[in-house]
C-alpha positions in Angstrom: 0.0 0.0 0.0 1.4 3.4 -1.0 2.0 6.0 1.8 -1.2 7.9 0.3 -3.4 5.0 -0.2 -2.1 4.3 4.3 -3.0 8.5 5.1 -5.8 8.0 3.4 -6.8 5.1 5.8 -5.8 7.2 8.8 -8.2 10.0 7.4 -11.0 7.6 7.0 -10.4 6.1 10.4 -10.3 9.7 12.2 -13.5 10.6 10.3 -15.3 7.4 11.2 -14.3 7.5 15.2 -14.7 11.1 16.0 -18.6 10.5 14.3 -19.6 7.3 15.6 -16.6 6.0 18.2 -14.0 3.7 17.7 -16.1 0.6 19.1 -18.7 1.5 16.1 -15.8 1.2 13.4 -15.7 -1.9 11.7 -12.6 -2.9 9.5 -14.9 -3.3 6.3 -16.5 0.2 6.3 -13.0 1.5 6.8 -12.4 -0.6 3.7 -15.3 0.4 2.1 -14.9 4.7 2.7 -11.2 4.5 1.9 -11.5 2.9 -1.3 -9.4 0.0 -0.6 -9.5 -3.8 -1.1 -9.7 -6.3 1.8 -6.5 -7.6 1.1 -4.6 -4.2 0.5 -5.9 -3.4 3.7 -4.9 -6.4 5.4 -1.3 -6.4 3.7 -1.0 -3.3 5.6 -2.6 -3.4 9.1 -3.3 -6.3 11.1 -6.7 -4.9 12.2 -8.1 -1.7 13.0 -6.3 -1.4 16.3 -2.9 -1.6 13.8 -4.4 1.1 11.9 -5.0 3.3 15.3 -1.0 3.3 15.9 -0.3 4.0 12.4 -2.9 7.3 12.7 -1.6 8.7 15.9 1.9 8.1 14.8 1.2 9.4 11.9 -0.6 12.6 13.4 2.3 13.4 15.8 5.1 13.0 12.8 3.3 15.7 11.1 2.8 17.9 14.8 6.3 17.2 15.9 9.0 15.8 13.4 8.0 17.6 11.0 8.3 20.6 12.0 11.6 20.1 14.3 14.0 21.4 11.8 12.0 24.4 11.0 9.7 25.6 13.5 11.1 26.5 17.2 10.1 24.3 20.1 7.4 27.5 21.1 6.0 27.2 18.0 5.5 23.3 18.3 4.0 23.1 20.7 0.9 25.2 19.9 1.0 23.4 17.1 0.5 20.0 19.2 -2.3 21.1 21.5 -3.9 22.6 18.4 -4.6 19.4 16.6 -5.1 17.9 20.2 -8.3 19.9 19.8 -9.4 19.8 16.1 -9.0 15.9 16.8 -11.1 16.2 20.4 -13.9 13.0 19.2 -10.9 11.1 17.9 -8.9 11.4 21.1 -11.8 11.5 22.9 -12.8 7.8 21.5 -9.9 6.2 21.7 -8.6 6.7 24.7 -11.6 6.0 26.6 -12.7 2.6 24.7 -10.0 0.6 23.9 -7.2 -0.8 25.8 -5.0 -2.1 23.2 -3.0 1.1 21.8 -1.6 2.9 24.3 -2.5 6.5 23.2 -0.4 8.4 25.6 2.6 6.2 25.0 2.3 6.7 21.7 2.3 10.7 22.0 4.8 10.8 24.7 7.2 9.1 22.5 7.2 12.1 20.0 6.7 14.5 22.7 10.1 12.6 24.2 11.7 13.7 20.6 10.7 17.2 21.1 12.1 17.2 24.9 15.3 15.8 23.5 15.5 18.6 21.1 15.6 21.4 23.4 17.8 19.8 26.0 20.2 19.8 23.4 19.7 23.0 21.9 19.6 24.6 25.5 23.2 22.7 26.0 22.1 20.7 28.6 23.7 17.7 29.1 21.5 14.6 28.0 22.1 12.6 31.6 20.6 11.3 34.4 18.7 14.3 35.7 18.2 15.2 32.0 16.6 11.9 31.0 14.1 11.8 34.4 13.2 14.9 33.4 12.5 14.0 29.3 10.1 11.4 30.8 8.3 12.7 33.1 7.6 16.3 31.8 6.6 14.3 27.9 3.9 12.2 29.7 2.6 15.1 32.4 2.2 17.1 28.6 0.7 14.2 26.9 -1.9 14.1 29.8 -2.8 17.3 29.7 -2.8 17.3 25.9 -5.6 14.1 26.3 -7.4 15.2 29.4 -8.6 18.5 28.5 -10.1 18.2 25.6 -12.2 15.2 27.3 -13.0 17.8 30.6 -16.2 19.5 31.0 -14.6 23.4 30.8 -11.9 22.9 28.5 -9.1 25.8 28.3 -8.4 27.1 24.4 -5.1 25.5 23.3 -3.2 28.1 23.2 -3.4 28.9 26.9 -2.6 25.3 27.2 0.4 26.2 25.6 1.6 29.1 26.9 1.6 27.1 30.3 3.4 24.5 28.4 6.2 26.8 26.9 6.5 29.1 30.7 7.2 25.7 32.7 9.4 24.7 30.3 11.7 28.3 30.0 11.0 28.1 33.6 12.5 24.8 34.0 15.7 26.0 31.6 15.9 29.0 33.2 16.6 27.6 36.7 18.6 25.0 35.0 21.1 27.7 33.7 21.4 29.8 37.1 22.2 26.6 38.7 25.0 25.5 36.8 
């Protein structure tokens, strides 16, 4: 399967679970709306939980690696809390009712990449304290990326990430006057 005919997929599937819910999306009307044969699908994804890390993956290399080479981290992370929200239903969906992708996992890993990417370009080393700090701050952002869209008085993204971006100059700032 081409790379198109696979986005395409992932389209399909966000479409499909933010209207109806991920339990509600069966592999054949995926098959059916994307224009796809049952075996090109099933060359390509195991099942629709296959497909499910293959669209967040695929959502979070266009939010974060993407951009890494030409947008600063302050302007990525809008950027990620954005299509947090545009894709609310998805997220909404498929982190509440199914068990067998781990969503945040999945984010936090690019989030990680992001983290990595500033500790570097801030000069700090990439050790101990460094690494605790990569792991927990990427899944504490990749909660609050998931939970707020799903809370009942939602704040706009981009306060989201203006917090995001203070912690973290916060966080470099003391890091610097400490050394």
């Amino acid at each position: 399967m081409s790379e198109d005919l696979k986005s395409r997929s992932a389209l399909v599937l966000r479409a499909e679970v933010a209207e109806t819910g991920f339990n509600h999306v069966s592999v054949v009307h995926l098959m059916k709306k994307s224009g796809i044969r049952r075996q090109t699908f099933y060359d390509n994804f195991q099942d629709k939980y296959d497909l499910l890390g293959y669209t967040i993956q695929a959502m979070m290399e266009a939010d974060v690696e993407s951009n890494i080479d030409r947008l600063n981290w302050e302007e990525i992370i809008p950027q990620v809390f954005y299509s947090a929200e545009l894709n609310r239903d998805f997220y909404k969906s498929v982190y509440s009712s199914q068990k067998e992708i781990d969503v945040i996992g999945e984010i936090s890993r690019h989030i990680t990449v992001l983290l990595r990417k500033i500790i570097k370009e801030e000069g700090m080393t990439d050790n101990h304290k460094a690494s605790d700090f990569v792991t927990v701050f990427s899944i504490g952002l990749t909660y609050t990326m998931i939970d707020n869209p799903l809370s009942h008085h939602p704040l706009d993204y981009d306060v989201i990430a203006d917090r995001v971006n203070s912690a973290l100059h916060f966080t470099l700032s003391n890091h610097t006057s400490e050394e």
